[in-house]
C-alpha positions in Angstrom: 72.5 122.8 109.3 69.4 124.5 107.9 71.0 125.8 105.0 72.3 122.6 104.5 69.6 121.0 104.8 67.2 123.5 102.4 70.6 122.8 99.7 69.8 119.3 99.5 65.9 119.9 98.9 66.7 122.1 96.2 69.1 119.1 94.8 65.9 116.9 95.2 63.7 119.0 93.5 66.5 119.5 90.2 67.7 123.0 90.6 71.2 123.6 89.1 73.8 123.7 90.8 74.3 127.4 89.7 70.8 128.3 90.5 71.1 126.8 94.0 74.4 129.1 94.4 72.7 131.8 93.5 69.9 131.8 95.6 72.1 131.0 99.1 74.7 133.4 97.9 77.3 130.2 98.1 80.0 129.1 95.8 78.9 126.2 93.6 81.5 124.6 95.5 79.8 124.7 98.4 76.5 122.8 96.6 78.9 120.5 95.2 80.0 119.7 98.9 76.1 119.4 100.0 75.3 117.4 97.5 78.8 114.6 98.1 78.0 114.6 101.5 74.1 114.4 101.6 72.9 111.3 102.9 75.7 112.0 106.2 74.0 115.9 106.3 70.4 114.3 106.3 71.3 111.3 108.7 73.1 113.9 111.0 69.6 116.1 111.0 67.9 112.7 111.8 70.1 112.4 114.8 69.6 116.2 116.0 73.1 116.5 116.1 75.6 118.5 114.3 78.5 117.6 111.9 80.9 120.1 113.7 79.9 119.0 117.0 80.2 115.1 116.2 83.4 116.0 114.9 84.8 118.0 118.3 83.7 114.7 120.0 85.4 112.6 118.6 88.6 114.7 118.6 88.0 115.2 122.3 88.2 111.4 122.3 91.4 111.4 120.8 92.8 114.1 123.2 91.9 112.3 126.1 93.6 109.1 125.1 96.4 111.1 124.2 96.8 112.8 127.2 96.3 109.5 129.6 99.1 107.6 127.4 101.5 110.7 127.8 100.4 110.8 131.7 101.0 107.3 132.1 104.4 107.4 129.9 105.7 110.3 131.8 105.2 108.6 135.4 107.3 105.5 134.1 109.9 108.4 133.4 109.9 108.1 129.3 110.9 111.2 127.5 107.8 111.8 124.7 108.5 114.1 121.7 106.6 115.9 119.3 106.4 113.3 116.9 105.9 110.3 118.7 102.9 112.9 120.1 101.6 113.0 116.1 101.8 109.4 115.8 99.9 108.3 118.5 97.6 110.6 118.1 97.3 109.0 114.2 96.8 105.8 115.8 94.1 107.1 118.1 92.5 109.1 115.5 92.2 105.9 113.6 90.8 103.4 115.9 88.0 106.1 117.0 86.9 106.5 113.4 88.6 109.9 113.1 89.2 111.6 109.0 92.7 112.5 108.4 90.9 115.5 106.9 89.1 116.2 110.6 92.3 115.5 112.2 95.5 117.0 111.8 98.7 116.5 114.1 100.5 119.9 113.1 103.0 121.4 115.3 100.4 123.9 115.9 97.8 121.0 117.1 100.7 120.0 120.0 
């Protein structure tokens, strides 16, 4: 978060992007990222919490649900596949606010 954080002073302040790369030994990528996603990276800092961590919450979230609806399915004796699994969990991940980019239902997620 600090690095993060010292990336968007240095966009405040006018560095290049290259400079900025160069001095954090980063892609320019990387600064490009930063700087799309500043004002979530500086609101984050406000809050003292991280972005990884808000986003392992909120998948957490969608775990739970997930697991309670199969639970509760499963007692009632309905057979649950894999893909009514990832769809659910779609749903979920939706209603809690969830990215499709911070959550994926691959096989390898069931």
């Amino acid at each position: 978060m600090n690095t993060k954080l010292a990336i968007i002073k240095h966009l405040d302040e006018r560095h290049s992007t290259r400079a900025i790369a160069d001095k954090f030994n980063i892609s320019k990528g990387i600064v490009q990222v930063a700087k799309e996603n500043s004002d979530l990276i500086l609101k984050e800092a406000k809050n003292n919490r991280s972005l990884s961590k808000a986003k392992i919450i909120k998948q957490s979230n969608v775990n739970v649900i997930l697991w309670r609806g199969f639970a509760a399915a499963r007692v009632r004796g309905y057979l649950i596949s894999g893909p009514i699994l990832q769809g659910k969990a779609k749903q979920s991940a939706s209603k809690l606010g969830v990215e499709g980019g911070d959550f994926l239902t691959s096989e390898g997620w069931l």
